[in-house]
C-alpha positions in Angstrom: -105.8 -87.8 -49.2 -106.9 -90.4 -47.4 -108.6 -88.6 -44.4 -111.9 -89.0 -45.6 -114.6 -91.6 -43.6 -115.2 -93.2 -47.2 -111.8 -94.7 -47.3 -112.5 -96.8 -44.1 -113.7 -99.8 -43.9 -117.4 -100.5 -44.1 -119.7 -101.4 -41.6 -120.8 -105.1 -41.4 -123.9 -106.4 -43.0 -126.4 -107.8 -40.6 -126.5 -111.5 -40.8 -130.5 -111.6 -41.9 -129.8 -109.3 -44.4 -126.3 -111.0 -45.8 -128.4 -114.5 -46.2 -131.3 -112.9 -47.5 -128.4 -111.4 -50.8 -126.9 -114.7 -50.8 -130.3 -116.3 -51.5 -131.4 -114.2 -53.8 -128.0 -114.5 -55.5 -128.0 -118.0 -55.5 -131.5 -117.6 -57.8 -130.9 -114.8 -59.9 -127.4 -115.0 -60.7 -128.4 -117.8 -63.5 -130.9 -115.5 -65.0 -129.0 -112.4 -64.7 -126.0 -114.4 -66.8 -128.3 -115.1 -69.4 -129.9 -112.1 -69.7 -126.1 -111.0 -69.8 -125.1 -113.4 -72.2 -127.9 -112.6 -74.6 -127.3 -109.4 -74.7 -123.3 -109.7 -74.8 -124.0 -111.8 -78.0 -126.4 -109.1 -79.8 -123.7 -106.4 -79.3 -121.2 -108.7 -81.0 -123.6 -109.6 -83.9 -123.9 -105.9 -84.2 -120.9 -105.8 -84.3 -120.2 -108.3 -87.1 -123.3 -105.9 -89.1 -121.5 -102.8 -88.3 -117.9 -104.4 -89.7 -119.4 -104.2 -93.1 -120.5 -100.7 -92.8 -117.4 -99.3 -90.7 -116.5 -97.0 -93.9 -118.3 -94.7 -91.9 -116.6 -92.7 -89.7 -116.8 -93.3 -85.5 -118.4 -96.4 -85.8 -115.6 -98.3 -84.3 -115.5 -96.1 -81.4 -119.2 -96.1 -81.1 -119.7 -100.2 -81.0 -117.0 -99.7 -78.1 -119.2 -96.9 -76.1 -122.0 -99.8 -76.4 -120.3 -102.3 -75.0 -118.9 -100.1 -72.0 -122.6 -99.5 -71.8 -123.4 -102.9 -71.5 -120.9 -104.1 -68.7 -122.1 -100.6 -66.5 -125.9 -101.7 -66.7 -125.3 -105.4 -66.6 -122.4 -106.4 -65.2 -121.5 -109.9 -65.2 -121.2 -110.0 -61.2 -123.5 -106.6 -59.8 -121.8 -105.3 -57.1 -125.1 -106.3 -54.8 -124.2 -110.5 -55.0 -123.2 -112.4 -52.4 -121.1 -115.6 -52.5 -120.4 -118.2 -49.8 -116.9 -117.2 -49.0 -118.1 -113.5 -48.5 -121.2 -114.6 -46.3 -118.7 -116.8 -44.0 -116.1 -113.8 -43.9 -118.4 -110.8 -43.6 -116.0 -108.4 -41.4 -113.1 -111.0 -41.5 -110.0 -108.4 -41.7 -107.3 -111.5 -42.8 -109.7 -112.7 -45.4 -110.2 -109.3 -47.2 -106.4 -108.0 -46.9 -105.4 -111.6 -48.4 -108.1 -111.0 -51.1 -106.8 -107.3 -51.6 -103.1 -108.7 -51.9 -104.0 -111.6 -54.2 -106.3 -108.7 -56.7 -102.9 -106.9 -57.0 -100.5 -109.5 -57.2 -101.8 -112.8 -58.8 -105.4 -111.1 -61.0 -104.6 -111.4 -64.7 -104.7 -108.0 -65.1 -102.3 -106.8 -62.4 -99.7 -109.5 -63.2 -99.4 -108.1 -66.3 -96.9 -105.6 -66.8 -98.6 -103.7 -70.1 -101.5 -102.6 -68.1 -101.6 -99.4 -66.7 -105.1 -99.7 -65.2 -106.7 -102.2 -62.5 -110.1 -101.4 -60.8 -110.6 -103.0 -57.3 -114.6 -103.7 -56.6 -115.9 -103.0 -53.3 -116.1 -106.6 -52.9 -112.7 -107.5 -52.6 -112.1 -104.6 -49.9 -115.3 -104.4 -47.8 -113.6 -105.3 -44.6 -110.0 -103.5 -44.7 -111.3 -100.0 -46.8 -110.4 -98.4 -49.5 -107.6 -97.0 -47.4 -105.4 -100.5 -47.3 -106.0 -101.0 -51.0 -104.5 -97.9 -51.9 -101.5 -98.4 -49.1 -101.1 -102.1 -50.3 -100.9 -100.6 -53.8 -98.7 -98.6 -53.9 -96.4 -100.9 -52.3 -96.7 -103.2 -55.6 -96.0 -99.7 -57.6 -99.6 -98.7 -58.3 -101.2 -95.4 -57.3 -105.0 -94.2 -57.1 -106.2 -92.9 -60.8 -105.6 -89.2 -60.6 -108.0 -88.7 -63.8 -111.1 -90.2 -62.7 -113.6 -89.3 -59.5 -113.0 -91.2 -56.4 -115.7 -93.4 -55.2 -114.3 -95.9 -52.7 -117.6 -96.5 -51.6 -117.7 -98.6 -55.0 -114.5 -99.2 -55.9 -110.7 -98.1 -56.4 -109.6 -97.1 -59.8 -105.5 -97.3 -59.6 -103.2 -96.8 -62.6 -99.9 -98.0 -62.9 -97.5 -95.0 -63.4 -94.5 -95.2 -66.3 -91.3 -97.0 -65.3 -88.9 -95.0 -67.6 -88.7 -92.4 -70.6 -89.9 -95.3 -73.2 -92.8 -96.5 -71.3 -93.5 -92.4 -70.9 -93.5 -91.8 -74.6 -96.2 -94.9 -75.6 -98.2 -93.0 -73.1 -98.0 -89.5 -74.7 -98.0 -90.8 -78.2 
């Protein structure tokens, strides 16, 4: 499964280029978070308008479409930033497996035991591949998302599979 080049790690950014992201992160970032911000508000004071109108059917399910929409064209961290730690580290194996192993173990998400979904950005994994976050998952009981497209170029979607026959009937019902 994992035979494929895009599950290796990638090649290291050249050190002009890195700088030249972490610059231009270090002056867009504050405009891109208000930008973000702004428009994160407006979806939730459409959301307060459609509340009064959500008689109508699909509504609910449409505000939640808009705000999916809004966190894949505007993130709140693009996928293109740099920080310090990752301009230091650029091709640091340690640094990346320790920042795969802390996503799975200590991230919000991944501690808790009610979610069955974790996504793991490029970011955290650059150095190691896509490979080691799937190997280092499924140690910690996790497993690549059989239902979506893999694109470990991006990122790894993994799903946490059900533990026993209760856990297996929430999912189905």
């Amino acid at each position: 499964m994992y035979r494929d080049s895009s599950w290796d790690p990638r090649p290291t950014r050249g050190s002009a280029r890195l700088w030249l992201q972490y610059l231009i992160t270090t002056v867009y970032a504050p405009v891109h978070w208000a930008v973000f911000t702004v428009l994160l508000l407006t979806v939730i004071a459409l959301g307060f308008v459609l509340e009064i109108i959500s008689w109508i059917p699909g509504v609910e399910s449409g505000l939640l479409k808009l705000i999916d929409l809004l966190f894949k064209v505007c993130p709140p961290w693009p996928s293109w930033f740099v920080t310090l730690p990752e301009l230091r580290h650029e091709g640091d194996t340690a640094f990346y497996r320790e920042r795969v192993e802390r996503h799975l173990t200590n991230s919000r998400r991944a501690a808790d035991p009610k979610t069955r979904e974790l996504d793991v950005p490029l970011r955290k994994f650059r150095a190691v591949g896509a490979g080691y976050v799937a190997q280092a998952a499924a140690a910690r009981g996790w497993e690549p998302h059989p239902d979506t497209p893999y694109n470990p170029l991006r990122e790894v979607k993994l799903l946490r599979p059900p533990q026993n026959a209760r856990d297996t009937a929430q999912v189905a019902g």
